[in-house]
C-alpha positions in Angstrom: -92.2 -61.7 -94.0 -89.6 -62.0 -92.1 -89.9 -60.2 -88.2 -86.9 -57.7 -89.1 -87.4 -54.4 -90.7 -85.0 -53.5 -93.2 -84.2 -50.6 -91.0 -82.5 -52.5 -88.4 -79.7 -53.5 -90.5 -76.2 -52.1 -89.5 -74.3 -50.3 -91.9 -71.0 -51.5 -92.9 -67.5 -49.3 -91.5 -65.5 -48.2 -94.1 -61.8 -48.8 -93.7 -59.2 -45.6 -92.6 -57.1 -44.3 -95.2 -53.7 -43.9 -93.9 -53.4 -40.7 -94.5 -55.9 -40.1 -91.6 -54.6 -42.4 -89.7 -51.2 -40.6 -89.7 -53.1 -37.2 -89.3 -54.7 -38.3 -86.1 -51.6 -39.4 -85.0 -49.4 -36.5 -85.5 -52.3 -34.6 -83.8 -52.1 -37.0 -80.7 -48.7 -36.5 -80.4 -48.4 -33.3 -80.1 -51.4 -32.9 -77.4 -49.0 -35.5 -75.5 -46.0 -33.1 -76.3 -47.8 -30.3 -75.2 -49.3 -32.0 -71.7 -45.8 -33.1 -70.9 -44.2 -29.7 -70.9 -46.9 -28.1 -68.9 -46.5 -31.1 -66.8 -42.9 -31.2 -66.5 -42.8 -26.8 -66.1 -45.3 -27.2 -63.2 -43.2 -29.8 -61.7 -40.0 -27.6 -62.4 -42.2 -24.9 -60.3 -43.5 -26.2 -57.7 -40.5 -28.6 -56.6 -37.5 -27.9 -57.9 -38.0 -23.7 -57.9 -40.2 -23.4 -55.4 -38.1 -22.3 -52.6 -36.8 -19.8 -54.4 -40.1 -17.9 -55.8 -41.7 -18.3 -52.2 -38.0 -15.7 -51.2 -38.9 -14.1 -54.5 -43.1 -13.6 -53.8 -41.9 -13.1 -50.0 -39.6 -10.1 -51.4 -41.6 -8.7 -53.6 -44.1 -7.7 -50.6 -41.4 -6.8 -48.4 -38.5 -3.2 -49.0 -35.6 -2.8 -47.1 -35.4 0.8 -45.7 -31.7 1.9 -44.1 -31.3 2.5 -40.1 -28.2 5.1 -40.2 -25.1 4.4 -38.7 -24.8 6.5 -35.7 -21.3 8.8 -37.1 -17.8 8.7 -35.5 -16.9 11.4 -32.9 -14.4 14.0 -34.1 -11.9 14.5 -31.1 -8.6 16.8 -30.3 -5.7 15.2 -29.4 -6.2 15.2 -25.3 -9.9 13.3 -26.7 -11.9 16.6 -26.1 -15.4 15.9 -28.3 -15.1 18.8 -31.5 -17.8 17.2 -33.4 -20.6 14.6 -32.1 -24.0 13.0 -32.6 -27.5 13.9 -30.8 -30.5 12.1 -31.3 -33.4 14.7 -31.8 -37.1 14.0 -32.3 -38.0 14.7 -36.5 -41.6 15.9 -37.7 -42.2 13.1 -40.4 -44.6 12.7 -42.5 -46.1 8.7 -43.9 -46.8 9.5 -47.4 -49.2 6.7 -47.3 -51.4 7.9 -44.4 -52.0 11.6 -45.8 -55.7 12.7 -46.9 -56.5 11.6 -50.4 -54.7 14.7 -53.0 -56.5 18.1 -53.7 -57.9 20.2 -51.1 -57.7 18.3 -47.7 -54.0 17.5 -48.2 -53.4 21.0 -48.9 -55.3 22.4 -45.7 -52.8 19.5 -43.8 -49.7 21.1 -45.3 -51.0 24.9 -44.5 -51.8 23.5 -40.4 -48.1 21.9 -40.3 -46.6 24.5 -42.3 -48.3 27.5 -40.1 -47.2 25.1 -37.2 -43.3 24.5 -38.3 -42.7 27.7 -39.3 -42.6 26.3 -43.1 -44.5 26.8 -46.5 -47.5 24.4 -48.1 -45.4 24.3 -51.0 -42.2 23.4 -49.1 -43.6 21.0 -47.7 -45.3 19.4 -50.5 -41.8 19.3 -52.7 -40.0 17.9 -49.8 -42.5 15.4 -49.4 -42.5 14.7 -52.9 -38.6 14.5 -53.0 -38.8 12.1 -50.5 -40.9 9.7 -52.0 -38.6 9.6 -55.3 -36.0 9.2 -53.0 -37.2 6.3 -51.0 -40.4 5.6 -51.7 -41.7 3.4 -48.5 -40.0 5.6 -46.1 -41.2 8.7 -43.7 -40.1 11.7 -45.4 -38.0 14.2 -42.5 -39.6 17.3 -43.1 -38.1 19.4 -40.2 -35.6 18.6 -37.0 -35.4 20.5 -34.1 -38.7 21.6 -34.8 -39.0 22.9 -31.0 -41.2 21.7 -28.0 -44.1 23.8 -28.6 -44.5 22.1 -32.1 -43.8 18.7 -31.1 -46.5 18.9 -28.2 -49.2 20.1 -30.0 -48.9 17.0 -32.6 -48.6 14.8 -29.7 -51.7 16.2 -28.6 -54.0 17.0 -31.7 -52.4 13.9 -34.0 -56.5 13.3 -35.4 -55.4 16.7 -36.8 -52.4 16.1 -38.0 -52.8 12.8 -40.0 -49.9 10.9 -41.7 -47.6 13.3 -39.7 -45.6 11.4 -37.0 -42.1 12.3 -34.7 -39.4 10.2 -34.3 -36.1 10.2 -32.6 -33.2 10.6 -35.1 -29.8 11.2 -34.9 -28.0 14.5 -36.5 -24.2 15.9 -36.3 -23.6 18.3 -33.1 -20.9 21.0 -33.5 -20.8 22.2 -29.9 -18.3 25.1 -31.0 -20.5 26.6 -33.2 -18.2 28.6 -35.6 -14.7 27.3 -34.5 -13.1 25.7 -37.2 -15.7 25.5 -39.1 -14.3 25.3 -42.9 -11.9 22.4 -41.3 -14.3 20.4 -39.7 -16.5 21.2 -42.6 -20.6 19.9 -42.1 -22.5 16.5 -43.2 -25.7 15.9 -45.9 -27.4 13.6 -47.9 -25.6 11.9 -50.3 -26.7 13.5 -53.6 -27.5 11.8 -57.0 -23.8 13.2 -58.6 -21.8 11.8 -55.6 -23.3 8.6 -56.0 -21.4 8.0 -59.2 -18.4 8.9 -57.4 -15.6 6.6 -56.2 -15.4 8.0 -53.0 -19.0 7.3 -52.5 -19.4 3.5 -53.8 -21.5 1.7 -52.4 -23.4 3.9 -50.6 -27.2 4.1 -50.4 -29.4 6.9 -51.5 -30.5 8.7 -48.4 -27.3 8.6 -46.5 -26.0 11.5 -44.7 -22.3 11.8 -45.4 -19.5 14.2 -45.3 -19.9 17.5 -47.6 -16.8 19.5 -46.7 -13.7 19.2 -44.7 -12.4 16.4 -42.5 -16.0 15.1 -42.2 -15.6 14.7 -45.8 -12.3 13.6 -46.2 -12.0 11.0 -43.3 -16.0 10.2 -44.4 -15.4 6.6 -45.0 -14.2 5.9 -41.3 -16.6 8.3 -39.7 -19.7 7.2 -41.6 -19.9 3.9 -40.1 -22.4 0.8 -42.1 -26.1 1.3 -42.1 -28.8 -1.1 -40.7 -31.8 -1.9 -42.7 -35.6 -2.5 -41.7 -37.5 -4.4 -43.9 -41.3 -3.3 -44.3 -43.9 -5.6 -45.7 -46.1 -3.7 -48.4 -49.8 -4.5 -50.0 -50.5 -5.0 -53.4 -50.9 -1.2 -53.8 -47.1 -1.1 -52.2 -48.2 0.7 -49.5 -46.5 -0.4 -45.8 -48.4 -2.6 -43.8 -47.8 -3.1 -40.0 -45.1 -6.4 -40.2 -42.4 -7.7 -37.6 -39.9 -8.4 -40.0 -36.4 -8.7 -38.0 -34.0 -5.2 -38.6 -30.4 -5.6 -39.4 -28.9 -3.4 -37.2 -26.3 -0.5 -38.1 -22.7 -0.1 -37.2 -21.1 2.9 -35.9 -18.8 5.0 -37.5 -14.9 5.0 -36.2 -13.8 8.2 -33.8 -11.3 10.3 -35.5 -8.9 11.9 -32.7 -7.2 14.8 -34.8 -3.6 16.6 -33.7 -5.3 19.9 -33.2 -5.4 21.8 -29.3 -8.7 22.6 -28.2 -7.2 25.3 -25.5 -5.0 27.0 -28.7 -7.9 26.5 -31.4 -10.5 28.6 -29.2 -7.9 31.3 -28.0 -6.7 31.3 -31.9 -10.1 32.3 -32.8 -10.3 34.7 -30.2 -7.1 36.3 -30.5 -8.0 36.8 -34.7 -11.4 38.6 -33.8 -9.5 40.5 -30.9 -6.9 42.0 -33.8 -9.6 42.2 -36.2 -10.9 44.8 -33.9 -8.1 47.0 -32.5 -7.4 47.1 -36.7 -11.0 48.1 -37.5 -10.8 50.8 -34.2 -7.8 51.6 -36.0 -9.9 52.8 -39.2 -9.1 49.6 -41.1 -11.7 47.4 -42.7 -9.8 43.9 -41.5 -12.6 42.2 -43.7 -11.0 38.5 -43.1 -8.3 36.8 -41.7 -6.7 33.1 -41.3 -4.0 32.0 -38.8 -1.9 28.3 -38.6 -0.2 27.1 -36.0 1.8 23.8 -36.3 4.4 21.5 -35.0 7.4 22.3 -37.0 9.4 18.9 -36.6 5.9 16.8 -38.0 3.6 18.9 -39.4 0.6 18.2 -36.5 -1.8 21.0 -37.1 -1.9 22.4 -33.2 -4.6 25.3 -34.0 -6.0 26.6 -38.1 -8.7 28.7 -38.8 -10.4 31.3 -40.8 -12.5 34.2 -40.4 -15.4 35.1 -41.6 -16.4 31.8 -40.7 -20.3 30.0 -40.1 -22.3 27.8 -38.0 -21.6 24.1 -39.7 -25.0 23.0 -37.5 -27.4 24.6 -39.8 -26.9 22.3 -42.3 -28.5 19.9 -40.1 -31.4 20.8 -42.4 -31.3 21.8 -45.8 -30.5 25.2 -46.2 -32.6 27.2 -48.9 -30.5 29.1 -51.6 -31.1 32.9 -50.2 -29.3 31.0 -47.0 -26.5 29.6 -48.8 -25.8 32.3 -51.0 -25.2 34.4 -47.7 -22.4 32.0 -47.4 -20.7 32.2 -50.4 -20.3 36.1 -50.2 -20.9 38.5 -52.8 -20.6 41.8 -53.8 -22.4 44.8 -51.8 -24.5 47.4 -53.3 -21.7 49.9 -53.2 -19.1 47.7 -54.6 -17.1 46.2 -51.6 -16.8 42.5 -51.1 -18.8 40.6 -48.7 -16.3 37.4 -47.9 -17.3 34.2 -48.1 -17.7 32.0 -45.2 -17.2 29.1 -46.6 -13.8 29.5 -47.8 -10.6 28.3 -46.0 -8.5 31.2 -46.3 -5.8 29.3 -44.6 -5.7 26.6 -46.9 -7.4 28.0 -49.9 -6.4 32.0 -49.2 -3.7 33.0 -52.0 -2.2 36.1 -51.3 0.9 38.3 -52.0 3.0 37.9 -48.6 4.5 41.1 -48.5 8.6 40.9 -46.2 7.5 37.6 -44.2 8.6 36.4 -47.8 12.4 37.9 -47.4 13.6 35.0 -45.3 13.2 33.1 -48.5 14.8 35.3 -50.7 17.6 35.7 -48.3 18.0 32.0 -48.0 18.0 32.1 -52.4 20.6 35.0 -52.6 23.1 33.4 -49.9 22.9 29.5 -50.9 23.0 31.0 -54.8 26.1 32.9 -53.8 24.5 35.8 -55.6 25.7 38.6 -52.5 27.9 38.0 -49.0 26.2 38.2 -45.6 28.4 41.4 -45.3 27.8 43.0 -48.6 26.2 46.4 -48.0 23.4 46.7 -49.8 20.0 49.0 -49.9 21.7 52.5 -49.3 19.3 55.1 -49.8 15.5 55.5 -49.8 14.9 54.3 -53.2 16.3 51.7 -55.7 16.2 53.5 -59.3 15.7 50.8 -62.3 15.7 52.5 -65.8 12.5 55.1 -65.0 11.1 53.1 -62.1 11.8 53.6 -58.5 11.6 50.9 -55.7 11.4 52.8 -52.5 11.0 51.8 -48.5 8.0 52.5 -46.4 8.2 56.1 -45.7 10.7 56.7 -48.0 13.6 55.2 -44.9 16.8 55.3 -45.3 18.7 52.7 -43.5 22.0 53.0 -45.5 24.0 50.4 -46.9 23.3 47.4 -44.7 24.7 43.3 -44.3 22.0 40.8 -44.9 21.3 40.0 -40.9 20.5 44.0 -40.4 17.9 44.2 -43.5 16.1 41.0 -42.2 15.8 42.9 -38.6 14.3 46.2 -40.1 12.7 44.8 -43.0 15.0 46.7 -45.3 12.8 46.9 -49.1 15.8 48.7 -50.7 17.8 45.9 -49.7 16.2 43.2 -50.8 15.4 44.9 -53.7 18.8 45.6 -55.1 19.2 41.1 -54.1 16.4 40.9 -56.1 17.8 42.9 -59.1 20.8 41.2 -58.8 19.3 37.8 -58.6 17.7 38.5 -61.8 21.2 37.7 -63.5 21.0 34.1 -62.2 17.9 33.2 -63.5 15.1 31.7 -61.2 16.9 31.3 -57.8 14.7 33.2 -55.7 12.1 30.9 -57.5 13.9 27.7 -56.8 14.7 28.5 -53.3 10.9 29.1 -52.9 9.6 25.7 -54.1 12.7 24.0 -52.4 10.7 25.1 -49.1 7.3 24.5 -50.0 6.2 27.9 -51.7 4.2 27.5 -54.7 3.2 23.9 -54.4 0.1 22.1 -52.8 1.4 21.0 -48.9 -0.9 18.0 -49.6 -3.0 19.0 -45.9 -5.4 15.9 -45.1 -8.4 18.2 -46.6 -10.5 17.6 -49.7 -9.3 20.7 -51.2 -6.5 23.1 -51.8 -5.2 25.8 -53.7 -1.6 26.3 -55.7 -0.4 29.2 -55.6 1.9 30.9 -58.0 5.8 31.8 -57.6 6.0 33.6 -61.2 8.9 32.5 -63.2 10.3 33.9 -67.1 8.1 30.7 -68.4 5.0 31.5 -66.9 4.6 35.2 -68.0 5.6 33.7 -71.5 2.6 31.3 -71.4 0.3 33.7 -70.3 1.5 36.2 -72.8 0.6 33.5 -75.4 -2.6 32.0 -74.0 -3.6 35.7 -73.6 -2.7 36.3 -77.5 -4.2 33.0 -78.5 -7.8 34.0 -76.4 -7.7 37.5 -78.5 -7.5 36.0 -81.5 -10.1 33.6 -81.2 -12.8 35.9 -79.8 -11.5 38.8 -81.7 -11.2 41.4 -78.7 -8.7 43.7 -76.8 -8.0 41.8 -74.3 -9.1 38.5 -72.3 -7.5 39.9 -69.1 -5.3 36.7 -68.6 -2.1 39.0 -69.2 -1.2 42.0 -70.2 1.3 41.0 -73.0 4.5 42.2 -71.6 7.6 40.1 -71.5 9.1 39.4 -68.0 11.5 42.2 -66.6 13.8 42.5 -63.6 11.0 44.6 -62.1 9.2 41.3 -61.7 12.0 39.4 -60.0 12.6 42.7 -57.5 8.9 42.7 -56.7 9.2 39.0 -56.2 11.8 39.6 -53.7 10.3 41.4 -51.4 6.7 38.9 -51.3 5.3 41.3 -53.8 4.0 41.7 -57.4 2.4 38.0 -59.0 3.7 36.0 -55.9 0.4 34.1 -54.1 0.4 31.4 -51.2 -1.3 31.0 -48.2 -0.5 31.1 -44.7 -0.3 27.2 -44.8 2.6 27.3 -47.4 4.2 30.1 -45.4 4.1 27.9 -42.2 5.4 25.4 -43.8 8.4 26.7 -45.3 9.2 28.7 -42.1 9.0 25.0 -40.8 11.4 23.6 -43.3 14.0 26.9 -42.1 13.9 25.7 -38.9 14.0 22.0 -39.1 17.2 23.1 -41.1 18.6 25.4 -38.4 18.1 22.5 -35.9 19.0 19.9 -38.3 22.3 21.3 -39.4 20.8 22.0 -42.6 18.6 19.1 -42.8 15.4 20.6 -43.4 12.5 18.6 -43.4 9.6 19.6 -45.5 6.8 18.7 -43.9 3.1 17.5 -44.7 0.9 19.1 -42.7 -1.9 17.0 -41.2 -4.9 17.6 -39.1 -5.7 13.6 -38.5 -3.8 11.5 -36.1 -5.4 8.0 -35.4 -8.6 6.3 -36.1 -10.6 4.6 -32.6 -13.4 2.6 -32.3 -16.1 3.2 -30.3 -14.8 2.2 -26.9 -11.3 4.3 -27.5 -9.5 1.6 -28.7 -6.6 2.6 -31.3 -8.3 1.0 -35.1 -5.0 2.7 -37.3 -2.4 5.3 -36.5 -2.5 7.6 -39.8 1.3 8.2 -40.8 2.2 11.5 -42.6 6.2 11.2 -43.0 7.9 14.4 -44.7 7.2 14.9 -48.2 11.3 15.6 -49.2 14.3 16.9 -47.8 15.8 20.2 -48.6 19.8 20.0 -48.3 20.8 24.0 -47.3 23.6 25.2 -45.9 23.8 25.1 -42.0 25.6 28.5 -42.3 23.3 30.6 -44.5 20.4 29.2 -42.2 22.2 30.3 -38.8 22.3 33.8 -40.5 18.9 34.5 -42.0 17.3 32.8 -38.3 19.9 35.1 -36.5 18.1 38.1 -38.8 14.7 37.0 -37.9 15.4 36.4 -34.1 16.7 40.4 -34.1 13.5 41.4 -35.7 11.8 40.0 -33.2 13.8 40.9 -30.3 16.0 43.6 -30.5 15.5 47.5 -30.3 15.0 48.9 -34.1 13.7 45.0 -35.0 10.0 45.2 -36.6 8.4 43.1 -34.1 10.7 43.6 -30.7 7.8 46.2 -29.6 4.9 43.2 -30.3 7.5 40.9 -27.8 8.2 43.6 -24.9 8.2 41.6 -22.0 8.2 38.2 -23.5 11.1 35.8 -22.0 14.0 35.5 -25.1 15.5 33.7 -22.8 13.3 30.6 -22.2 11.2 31.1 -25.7 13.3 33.0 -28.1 11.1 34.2 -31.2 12.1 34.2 -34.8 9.4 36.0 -36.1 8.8 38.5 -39.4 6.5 41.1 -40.2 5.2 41.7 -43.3 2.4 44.6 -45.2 1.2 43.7 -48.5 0.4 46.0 -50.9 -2.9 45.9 -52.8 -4.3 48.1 -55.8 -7.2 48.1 -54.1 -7.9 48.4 -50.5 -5.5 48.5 -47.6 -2.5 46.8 -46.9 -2.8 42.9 -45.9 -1.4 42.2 -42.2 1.0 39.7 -41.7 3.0 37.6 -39.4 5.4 34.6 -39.0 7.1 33.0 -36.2 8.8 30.2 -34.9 9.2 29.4 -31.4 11.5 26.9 -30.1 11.1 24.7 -27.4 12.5 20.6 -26.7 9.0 19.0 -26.8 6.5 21.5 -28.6 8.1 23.8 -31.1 5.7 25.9 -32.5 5.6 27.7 -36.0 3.0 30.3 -36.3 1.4 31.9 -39.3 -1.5 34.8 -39.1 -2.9 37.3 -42.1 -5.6 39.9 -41.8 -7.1 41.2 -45.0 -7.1 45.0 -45.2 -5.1 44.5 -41.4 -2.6 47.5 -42.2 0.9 47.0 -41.4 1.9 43.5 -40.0 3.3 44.7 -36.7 0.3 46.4 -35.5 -2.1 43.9 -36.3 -1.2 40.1 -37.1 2.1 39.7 -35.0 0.2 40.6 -31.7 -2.3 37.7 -32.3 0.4 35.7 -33.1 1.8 36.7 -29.5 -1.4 35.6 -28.0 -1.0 32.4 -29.8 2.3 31.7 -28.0 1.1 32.8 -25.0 -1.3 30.2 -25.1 0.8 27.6 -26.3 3.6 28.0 -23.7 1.2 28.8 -20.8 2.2 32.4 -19.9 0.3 35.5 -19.4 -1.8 37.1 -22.4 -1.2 40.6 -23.3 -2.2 42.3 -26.9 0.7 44.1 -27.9 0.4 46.3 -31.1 3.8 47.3 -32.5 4.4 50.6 -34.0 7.2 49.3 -37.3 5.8 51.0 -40.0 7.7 48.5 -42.8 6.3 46.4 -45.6 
């Protein structure tokens, strides 16, 4: 037997078929495949890309939260401060840091909102604004919140968790109400103007200009915000960090053509006639009043009245507060007036005979009647049934066109506009020619129209009052009353009455264009009015030198304009002229006055106050407009402001002069 067990004996391999073989290496191959990817992809990560996801990792734990631009300074044109900046301290509250939700962060919001004079729920929906808003930031719930408030958080802060103060900056309107619809007011850029092109760009959060010039000149004034970048946890809460701020930029100053000295008598001199009219037993509900440089159109003084406080929108206003300042109807039907609105710009009124220079100017350069011709005899013009009478039924007799501008003469100018009728639309022409009608194209985000009615427009009207019936199948849609135009219309026209509506801006201007012409030897310049007149940096340094060059030219006959400014000086100075009482005692002599009164009639309510003048002088010419709503006749209320205007202006004694011409 042999020493080695049959056990021991090794089995013999069998050979691998090649389709194993080729199995096991297809299998091999792509495990190497697959290694070498994952290798090559971590290489690709860690060297080549991995500067760039360190700034990615390194951003995703860090937000960048603005730093406001301090704003630019609104100035006069001596560089007297209108609008500025303060800083303020700002009860804010660190979303983060509150007490967990439920009842102690609502026994937090009743202690601060007991303390700021402010609601738990107001609190809560400004807090939770806030945080859509800007998530990592503070969330402003009040400013100015007064010393008392601020000490006692200084003082108590365990009490007071998540609430902190900070210094912030906010828009200062040291005048209060003066010019407020001009200077207009600032706020946070909302989620509609940040689709619009003036507002590209901008970040959500940033206080910019709402209304006015603070709107209109925003983009100089609102200067380029800093940010702070703030490192956050994985929960993307802030964490303390001392990550390096980019700081802001300020806003340019904007130094505007208007005089502080006239702007603040202006407003006085308005409230002054406001009064003597309401002592008078008239409502004078509103008024407006422009005063500009005739040869440029620099704005020297423009304001309206009732007007508001542009400071309290340093905070959000609630909508019981802003709704005050919209105006509304009273409980017994009479009109509360809006705040808000511009009446000097955006006020469209019938004109009443400050509207007859115009007519005069269309009758003459139309050769539709002679200087001489003797018109307006009588106390009424009779058309078919319908009589056109003077105030108080006067009869001034037949009178030449220089005499019916001095007494305001309606029979007069009238009859011109029943004759104009014949020519077509020359009173109309003549009107648009100086500026009537049309926007001036003021450096202010909004304006209004006006309307000189022609023959066309009471046809379209007529139709898109017809087509309106038809379609909703009623009576009337109460865009017209159906009737065709009729000489009536033109007559009415003629005398600043009937569908006519402009505003004291378009009457200054045109009054400016008369006397550029009566200078210019018939060269009248039509001027854009403009409140803006250079851009500074912060140190005073001119930045840009804004240019507002006439908008046209109107060609008129040096001849016709000698006469109607010969009628208007005669109104305004002689005896029997329906403003020489306002100017007893003025010097003629060194400041001659072309002024005109004018009464517009209303359905409803009293008559609306006005006043025109132009005042000439070698280095400031002055061209001053002034309405009061419900004011009575013009002489007795509007042209002795516009005296204390020029009093102002021309540094002479102020006297309040009501007149006693009782003409339209």
């Amino acid at each position: 037997m042999s020493a080695i067990e049959p056990g021991g004996q090794t089995e013999p391999r069998l050979p691998v078929s090649p389709q194993l073989a080729l199995r096991v290496a297809i299998i091999g191959g792509l495990a190497m495949t697959m290694f070498a990817i994952i290798f090559f992809r971590l290489w690709y990560l860690q060297v080549l890309s991995g500067e760039k996801y360190v700034q990615q990792a390194n951003a995703n734990r860090a937000r960048d939260l603005p730093i406001a631009a301090p704003r630019g300074e609104i100035l006069d044109g001596e560089g007297r401060s209108l609008v500025a900046s303060r800083v303020t301290n700002a009860v804010q509250i660190v979303p983060s840091a509150l007490p967990p939700r439920g009842a102690p962060r609502l026994r937090l919001y009743r202690r601060l909102g007991a303390l700021l004079g402010m609601s738990p729920r107001r609190i809560e929906a400004l807090v939770i604004k806030g945080r859509t808003e800007l998530p990592y930031a503070p969330v402003t719930i009040k400013t100015d919140a007064g010393q008392g408030a601020l000490t006692v958080l200084a003082e108590r802060e365990n009490d007071y968790p998540g609430v902190t103060q900070e210094p912030v900056s906010i828009r200062d309107y040291p005048y209060g109400e003066m010019a407020a619809q001009v200077l207009g007011y600032v706020g946070q850029v909302s989620p509609l103007e940040l689709k619009m092109r003036a507002f590209q760009g901008v970040k959500q959060g940033t206080v910019v200009g709402q209304e006015g010039l603070e709107y209109y000149y925003d983009r100089y004034l609102r200067g380029t915000p800093g940010t702070q970048r703030v490192e956050v946890n994985a929960a993307g809460y802030p964490v303390p960090s001392k990550l390096a701020p980019t700081l802001p930029k300020a806003g340019y100053s904007l130094k505007l053509t208007l005089s502080l000295p006239l702007q603040r008598e202006a407003e006085k001199a308005l409230l002054e006639g406001i009064e003597h009219a309401r002592a008078g037993g008239k409502p004078a509900v509103a008024g407006a009043f422009v005063a500009l440089d005739p040869r440029n159109g620099e704005v020297r003084a423009i304001g309206s009245y009732p007007s508001f406080d542009p400071n309290k929108f340093a905070k959000p206003l609630t909508k019981t507060e802003y709704e005050a300042l919209e105006g509304k109807t009273g409980p017994g039907g009479e009109t509360v007036p809006a705040r808000l609105t511009d009446r000097a710009v955006n006020g469209t009124y019938p004109t009443g005979s400050t509207f007859k220079p115009i007519t005069a100017m269309a009758v003459l350069e139309g050769n539709v009647v002679s200087p001489s011709a003797g018109l307006g005899a009588g106390q009424c013009v009779t058309v078919s049934t319908q009589q056109f009478c003077n105030a108080g039924k006067a009869d001034y007799g037949p009178l030449g066109l220089v005499q019916a501008l001095k007494v305001s003469s309606d029979t007069y100018f009238f009859e011109a506009g029943e004759l104009a009728n014949a020519y077509g639309n020359v009173i109309q022409h003549e009107a648009h020619q100086l500026g009537v009608g049309q926007q001036t194209r003021i450096d202010l985000p909004s304006e209004i129209t006006g309307l000189v009615p022609t023959r066309a427009w009471r046809a379209r009207v007529a139709a898109e009052e017809l087509r309106c019936e038809r379609r909703r199948h009623v009576s009337s849609c109460g865009i017209s009353d159906g009737r065709p135009w009729s000489v009536g219309d033109n007559m009415h026209l003629a005398v600043g009455q009937g569908d006519l509506l402009t505003s004291p801006l378009q009457m200054a201007v045109a009054y400016s264009t008369l006397a550029n012409a009566f200078t210019g030897g018939g060269n009248g310049a039509v001027v854009r009015p403009h409140l803006g007149k250079e851009i500074d940096g912060s140190q005073g340094a001119l930045v840009q030198a804004l240019k507002f060059p006439p908008r046209r030219h109107a060609r008129l006959n040096p001849s016709d304009v000698s006469l109607v400014m010969e009628g208007l000086h005669e109104a305004a100075s002689q005896p029997g002229g329906t403003s020489a009482a306002v100017w007893s005692g003025w010097n003629q002599a060194q400041h001659p006055v072309y002024g005109k009164t004018g009464t517009a009639q209303h359905a409803l309510g009293e008559d609306q106050s006005w006043y025109i003048c132009y005042l000439p002088d070698p280095s400031r010419p002055i061209v001053i407009a002034v309405t009061v709503e419900q004011g009575g006749f013009g002489a007795e209320t509007a042209a002795p402001i516009a005296r204390l205007l020029a009093s102002q202006w021309f540094g002479v004694s102020k006297h309040f002069v009501a007149g006693t011409s009782k003409t339209f």
